[in-house]
N, C-alpha and C positions, 0 to 999 in steps of 0.2 A: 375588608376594604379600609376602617380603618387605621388599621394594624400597619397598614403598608400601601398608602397614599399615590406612592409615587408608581409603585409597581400595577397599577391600576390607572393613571393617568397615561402610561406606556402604553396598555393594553389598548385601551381606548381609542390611542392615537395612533395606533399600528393598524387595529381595527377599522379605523373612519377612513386611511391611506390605503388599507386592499379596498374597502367599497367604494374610491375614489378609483379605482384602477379598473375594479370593476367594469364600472360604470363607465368611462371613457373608451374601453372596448369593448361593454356590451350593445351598447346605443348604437353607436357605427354599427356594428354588424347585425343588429335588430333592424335598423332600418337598409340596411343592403340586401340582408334577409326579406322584408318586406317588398322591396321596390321588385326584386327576383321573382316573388312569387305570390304576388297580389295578381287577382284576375278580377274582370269586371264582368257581371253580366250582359250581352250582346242578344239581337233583336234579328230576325228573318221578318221578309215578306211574303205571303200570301196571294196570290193571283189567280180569281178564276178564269179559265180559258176557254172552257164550254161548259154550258149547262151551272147550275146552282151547285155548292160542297159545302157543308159545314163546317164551324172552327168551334170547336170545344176548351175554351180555357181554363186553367189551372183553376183557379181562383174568380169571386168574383159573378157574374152574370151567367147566364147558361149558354144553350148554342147558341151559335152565331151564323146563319146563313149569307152565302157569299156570291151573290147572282156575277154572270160572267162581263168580263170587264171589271168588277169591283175587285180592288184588293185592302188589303189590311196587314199592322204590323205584329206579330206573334214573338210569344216570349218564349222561356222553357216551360214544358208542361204541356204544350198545348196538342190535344189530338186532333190532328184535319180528317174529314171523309170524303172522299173522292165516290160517289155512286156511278152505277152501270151507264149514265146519261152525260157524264161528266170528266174534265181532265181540269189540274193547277198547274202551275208552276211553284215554287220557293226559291227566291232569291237567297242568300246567307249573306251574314254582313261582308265576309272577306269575300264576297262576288261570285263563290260557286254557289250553282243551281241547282236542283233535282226538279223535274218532270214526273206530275203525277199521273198516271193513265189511269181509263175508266176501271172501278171496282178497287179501289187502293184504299188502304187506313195505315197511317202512321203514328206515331207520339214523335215529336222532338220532342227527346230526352235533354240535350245540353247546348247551348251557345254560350259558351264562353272566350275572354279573349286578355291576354295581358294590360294590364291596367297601365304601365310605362313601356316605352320602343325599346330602354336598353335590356328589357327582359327579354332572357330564352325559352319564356314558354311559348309551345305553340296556340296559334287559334284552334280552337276543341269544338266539333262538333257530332253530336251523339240523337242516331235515329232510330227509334223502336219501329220497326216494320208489320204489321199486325197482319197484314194478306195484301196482295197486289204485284204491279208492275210500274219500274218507276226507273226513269234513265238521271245518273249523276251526271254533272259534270264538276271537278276539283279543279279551285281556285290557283294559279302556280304565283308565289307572293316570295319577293328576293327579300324582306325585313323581316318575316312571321315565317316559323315552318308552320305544317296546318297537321292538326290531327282528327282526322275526318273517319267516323266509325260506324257501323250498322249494328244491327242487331233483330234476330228474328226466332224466330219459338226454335228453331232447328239448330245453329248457329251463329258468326261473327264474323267484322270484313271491319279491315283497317282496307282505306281507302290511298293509294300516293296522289300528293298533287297535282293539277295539270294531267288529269285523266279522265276519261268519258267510260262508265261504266252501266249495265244493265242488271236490275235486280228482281226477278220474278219468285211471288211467296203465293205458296198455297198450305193447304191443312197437312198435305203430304210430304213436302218438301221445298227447298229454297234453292234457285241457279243465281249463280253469281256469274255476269261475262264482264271480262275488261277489254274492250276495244282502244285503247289506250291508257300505258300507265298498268302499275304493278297494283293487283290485288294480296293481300294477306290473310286468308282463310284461317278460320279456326272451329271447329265441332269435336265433339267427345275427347277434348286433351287432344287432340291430331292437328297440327298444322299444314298447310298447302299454301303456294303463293302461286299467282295467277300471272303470269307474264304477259304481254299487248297478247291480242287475237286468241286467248283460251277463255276458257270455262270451265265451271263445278258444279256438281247438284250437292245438296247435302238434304239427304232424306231423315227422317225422324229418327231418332236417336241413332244414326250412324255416322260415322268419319265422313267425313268431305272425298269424293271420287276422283279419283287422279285427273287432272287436268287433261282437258281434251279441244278441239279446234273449235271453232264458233258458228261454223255449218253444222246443217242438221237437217235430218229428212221429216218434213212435215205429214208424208202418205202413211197411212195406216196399209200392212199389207201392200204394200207399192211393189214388191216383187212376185207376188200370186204366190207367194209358199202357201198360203192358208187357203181356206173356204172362201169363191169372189164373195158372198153377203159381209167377211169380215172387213169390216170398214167401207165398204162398197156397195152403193143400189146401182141394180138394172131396173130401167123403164123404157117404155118403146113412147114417143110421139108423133101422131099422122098428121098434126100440122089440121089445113082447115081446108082441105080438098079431096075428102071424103074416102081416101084411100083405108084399106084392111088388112090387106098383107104387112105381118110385125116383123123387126127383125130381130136375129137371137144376138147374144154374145156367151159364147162357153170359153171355161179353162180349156187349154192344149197346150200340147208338148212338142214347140217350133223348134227344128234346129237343137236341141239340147237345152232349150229355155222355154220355162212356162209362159204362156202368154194369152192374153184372151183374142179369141176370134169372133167379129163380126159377120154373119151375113144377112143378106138381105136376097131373093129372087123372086120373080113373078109380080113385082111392085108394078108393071104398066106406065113407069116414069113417073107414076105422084110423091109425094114428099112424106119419109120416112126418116126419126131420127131413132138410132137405139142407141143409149146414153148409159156408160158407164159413172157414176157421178160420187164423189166425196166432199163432204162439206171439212172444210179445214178449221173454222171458225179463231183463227191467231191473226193477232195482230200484231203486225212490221210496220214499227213508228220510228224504228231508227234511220237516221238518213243515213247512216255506215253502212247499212246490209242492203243487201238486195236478195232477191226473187231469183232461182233458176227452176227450168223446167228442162228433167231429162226423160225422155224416152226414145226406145227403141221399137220403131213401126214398119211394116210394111204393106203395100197395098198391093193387093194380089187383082183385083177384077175391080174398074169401072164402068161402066155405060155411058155415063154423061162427063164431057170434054170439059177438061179441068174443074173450076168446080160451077159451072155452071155461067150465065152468062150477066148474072149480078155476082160473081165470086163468091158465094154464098156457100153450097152445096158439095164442098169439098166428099171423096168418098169418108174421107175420116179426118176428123180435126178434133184438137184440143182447145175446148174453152177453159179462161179461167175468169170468172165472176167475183168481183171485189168493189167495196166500196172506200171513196179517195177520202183525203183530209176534210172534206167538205159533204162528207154523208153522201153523196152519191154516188148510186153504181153505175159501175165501168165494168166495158171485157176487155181482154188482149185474145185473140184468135190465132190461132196457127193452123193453116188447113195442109194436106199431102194430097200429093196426084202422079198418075207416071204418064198417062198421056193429055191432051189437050189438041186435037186434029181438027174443032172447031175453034182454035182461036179464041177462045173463053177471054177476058183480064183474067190475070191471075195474079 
């Protein structure tokens, strides 16, 4: 250095002129970098709707019991419990929901959201599903795309926005339905995407099942191919008029279809019911679906005109016994008859 003063004062000054150059386009693009992809932590609400659920936070104080009517603001980390007695809501900051139903445990995993408007990241959010049933609904937002994602011991669901979807978890496996708006399935490396009005199951350690329609038959054995005890009790009830005569119900082979036959004779007109009966125990909390009932009947021999002269007494009717949004039970009744010569209501 100094041998050669000036060749060293160049250097220096060549040197300080790149880290000036550096620097004038490192800074811009560190903080463009920055403003791009800075996110902020984001906050959900908690809402009990029936009954008490508890909130587990990350950090901090232990559970947190949430009687209905209270809600509370939850961060990441937090696991809610929804028990047998109980349903929440969760609002998300960008406005989409999920609906928790009775027997559901989750984690929110992530709420995240861009920390500046002129960022392209989406609002993120990330649900560990632990067991349960629990209906989305995605945010549709023209400034934010949203990245809305599940996750459960079986598989993965990217969620699109501006969709209503259904997610039932048990120990054996995971259905995914999108009633609106695209699902994106993921299990064992296999992907599937779920278009409006389908469905998936993804069972344990298997690929996702090719998408299928959103009906589904709730009868166990509802065709009699099996043994009637599969899925199925017969009971006879004489009512409270002291009658003895029971009636049967056996498999036959009607017309080229199995079918069970009813009879009853020698009853003296007292009141006999012989009750084919299956307990369904599901619950339909979506207000998208509905309920059909199909069978094929017919009634071959009545005694009493139509079904009697309170409408009651149909020779053969289908009950179905269910309890409404408000815990109490309700029937829908449908009775059959071929003749009515006394003018019954019917």
């Amino acid at each position: 250095m100094r041998k050669n003063p000036e060749r060293v004062a160049w250097g220096v000054t060549l040197l300080a002129f790149a880290i000036f150059c550096l620097t004038i386009v490192a800074v811009p693009l560190g903080i463009r970098w920055y403003v791009l992809h800075a996110e902020t932590e984001q906050k959900a609400l908690v809402e009990s709707l029936v009954g008490t659920i508890v909130l587990e936070p990350p950090v901090g104080s232990g559970p947190m019991p949430l009687s209905k009517g209270e809600s509370r603001v939850v961060a990441e980390g937090t696991i809610i419990r929804v028990d047998e007695t109980s349903e929440a809501t969760i609002t998300f900051f960008d406005n989409s929901f999920a609906r928790l139903f009775s027997g559901t445990t989750l984690r929110v995993e992530r709420l995240r959201g861009p920390r500046y408007r002129s960022s392209p990241l989406p609002s993120s959010i990330r649900l560990y599903v632990l067991g349960g049933r629990l209906r989305i609904g995605t945010a549709l937002s023209l400034d934010t795309p949203l990245d809305f994602g599940l996750v459960t011991l079986h598989g993965e669901a990217l969620l699109d926005a501006d969709g209503t979807y259904t997610i039932d978890v048990t120990n054996n496996g995971t259905e995914i339905s999108a009633y609106r708006g695209r699902a994106h399935v993921t299990a064992q490396g296999v992907g599937l995407t779920l278009d409006a009005a389908q469905r998936t199951q993804i069972m344990l350690d298997q690929a996702p099942q090719p998408a299928m329609g959103l009906s589904r038959n709730l009868l166990v054995n509802g065709e009699l191919n099996e043994p009637l005890e599969t899925g199925w009790r017969v009971y006879t009830d004489q009512g409270a008029d002291g009658g003895e005569v029971d009636g049967t119900a056996t498999v036959v082979v009607d017309e080229g279809r199995r079918a069970v036959r009813y009879l009853r004779v020698g009853g003296q007109g007292n009141h006999c019911e012989t009750v084919l009966e299956q307990v369904l125990d599901q619950q339909l909390p979506d207000p998208l679906s509905s309920l059909v009932v199909r069978a094929t009947v017919k009634v071959r021999y009545q005694s009493l005109s139509g079904g009697g002269y309170l409408s009651s007494e149909y020779p053969l009717m289908i009950r179905l016994t269910y309890r409404d949004v408000y815990d109490s039970e309700a029937e829908w009744v449908q009775g059959f008859y071929y003749q009515n010569l006394s003018g019954n209501p019917a």
